[in-house]
Structure formats: structure tokens, C-alpha cells
C-alpha positions as CSV (number, residue, x, y, z in Angstrom):
1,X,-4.1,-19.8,7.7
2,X,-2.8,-22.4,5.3
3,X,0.5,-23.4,5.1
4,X,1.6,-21.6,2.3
5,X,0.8,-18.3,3.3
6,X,2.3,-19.0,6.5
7,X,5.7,-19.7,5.0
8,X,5.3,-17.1,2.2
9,X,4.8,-14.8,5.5
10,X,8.1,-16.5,6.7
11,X,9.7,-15.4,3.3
12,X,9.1,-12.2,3.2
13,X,10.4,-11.6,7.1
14,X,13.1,-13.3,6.3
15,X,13.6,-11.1,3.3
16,X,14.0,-8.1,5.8
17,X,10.1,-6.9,4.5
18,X,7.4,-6.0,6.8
19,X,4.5,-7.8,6.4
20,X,0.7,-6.5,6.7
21,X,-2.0,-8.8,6.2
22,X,-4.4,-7.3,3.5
23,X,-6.9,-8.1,6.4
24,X,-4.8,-6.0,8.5
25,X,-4.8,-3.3,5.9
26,X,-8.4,-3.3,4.8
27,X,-9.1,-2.9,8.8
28,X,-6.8,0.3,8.8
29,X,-8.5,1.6,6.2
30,X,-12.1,1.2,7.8
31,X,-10.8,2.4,10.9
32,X,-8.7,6.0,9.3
33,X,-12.3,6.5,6.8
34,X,-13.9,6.0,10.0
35,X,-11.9,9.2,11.8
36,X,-12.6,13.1,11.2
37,X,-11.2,14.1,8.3
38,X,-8.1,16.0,8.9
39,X,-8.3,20.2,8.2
40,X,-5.1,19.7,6.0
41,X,-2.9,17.3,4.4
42,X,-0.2,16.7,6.0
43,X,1.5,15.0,2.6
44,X,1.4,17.2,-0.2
45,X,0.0,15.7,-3.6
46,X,3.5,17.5,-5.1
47,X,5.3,14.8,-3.0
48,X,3.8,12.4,-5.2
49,X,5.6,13.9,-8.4
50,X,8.7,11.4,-7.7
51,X,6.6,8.3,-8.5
52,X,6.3,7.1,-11.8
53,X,2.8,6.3,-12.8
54,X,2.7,2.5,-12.6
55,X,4.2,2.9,-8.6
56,X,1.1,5.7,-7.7
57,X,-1.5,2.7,-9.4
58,X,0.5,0.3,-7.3
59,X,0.3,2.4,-4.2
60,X,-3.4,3.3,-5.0
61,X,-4.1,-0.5,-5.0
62,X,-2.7,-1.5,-2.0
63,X,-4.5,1.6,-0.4
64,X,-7.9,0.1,-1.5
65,X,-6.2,-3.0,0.5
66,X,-5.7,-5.5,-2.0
67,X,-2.7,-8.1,-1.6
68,X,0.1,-8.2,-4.1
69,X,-1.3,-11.5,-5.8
70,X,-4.6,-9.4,-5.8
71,X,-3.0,-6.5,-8.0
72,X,-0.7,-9.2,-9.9
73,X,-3.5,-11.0,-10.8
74,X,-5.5,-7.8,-11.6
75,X,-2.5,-6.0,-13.8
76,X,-1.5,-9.4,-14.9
77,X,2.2,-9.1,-14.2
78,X,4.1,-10.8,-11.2
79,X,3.6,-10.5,-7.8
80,X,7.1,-9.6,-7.3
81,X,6.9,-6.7,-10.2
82,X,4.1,-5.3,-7.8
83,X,6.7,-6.0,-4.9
84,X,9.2,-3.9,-6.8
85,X,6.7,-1.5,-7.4
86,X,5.6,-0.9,-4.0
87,X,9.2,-0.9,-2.3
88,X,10.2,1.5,-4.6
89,X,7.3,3.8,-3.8
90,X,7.7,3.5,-0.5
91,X,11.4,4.2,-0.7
92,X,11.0,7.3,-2.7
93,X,8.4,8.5,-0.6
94,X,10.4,7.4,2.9
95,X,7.4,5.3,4.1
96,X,8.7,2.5,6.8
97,X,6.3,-0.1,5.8
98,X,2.9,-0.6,3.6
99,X,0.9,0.8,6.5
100,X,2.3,4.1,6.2
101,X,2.4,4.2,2.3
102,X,-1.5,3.6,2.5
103,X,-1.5,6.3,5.1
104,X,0.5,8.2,2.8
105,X,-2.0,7.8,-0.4
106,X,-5.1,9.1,1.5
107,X,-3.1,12.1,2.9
108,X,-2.0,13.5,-0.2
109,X,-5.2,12.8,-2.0
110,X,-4.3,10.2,-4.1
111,X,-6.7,7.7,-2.9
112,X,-10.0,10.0,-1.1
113,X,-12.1,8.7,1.8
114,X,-15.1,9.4,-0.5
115,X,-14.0,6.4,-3.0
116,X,-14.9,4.2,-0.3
């Protein structure tokens, strides 16, 4: 790990943020498409309705496990707009951390194990 990342990781501890590696992420991901798909939802796709648009792209993003700089870079706005983004969707949606927001995106449909 280079020494940037290692203190931007510092940073956002610091900051009171929990911090997943999108490696750590991306392996979440293989590991829930790898499980039996649940009967039912346990997160309704209605529970969704409180994001705006631009936090459900956000949160679809990150569940595809790409880093903030990734979607930045991608949406071409900040890192800490996506940041923004994401805490507020995961404050709205009562998610502890970005784990359970990506958790949160498969469950209610928004991202499906069949678009990976």
C-alpha cells in the first residue's frame, strides 16, 4: 500500500468514517453473488424512494465495488461530492457502513446478481 492511501485511510478514520477497501468490497460482492439467492427481499425497492437519483447512481456504483476516486473520476465531480453522496444514502437508508449499503442495493434490487 503506498503511503498515500495509507494516510488517506488514516483520514477518513480519523474523520469518524468507516473505511472498506474497494478490494474488500469487490470480495463481498463475489462472495454474496456467490450465495443462494434469497426467496425474498428483505429491503423493499419502495425503501429506496427517499434517495434522490444522483445518491441510488452513487450507491449503485459503490455496489459494483468501485472506490470513490473511481466514480469521481467516472462522474467527473469530486471525490468528496461522491462522499457526500454516499453518507447521505447511507444515512437515509440507516446503513452502518458501505458494506451494508452495497448489501442494501442487491436486496432491494437496485443492483441484481445477474449484472455481474
Amino acid at each position: 500500500m503506498s503511503a498515500e492511501k495509507l494516510l488517506e485511510g488514516i483520514r477518513t478514520i480519523a474523520a469518524g468514517e468507516a473505511l472498506l477497501s474497494p478490494g474488500a468490497t469487490r470480495t463481498l460482492i463475489t462472495r454474496f453473488l456467490a450465495s443462494p439467492e434469497p426467496a425474498s427481499a428483505p429491503t423493499a425497492p419502495t425503501a429506496l424512494a427517499v434517495l434522490t437519483a444522483r445518491e441510488r447512481e452513487m450507491m449503485m456504483l459503490a455496489a459494483e465495488g468501485r472506490s470513490n476516486d473511481e466514480i469521481a473520476d467516472d462522474l467527473v465531480v469530486s471525490p468528496l461530492t461522491v462522499r457526500t453522496h454516499i453518507h447521505r444514502a447511507m444515512m437515509k437508508l440507516g446503513a452502518r457502513d458501505r458494506a451494508q449499503l452495497v448489501v442494501i442495493a442487491y436486496q432491494s434490487g437496485l443492483v441484481s446478481r445477474r449484472d455481474k
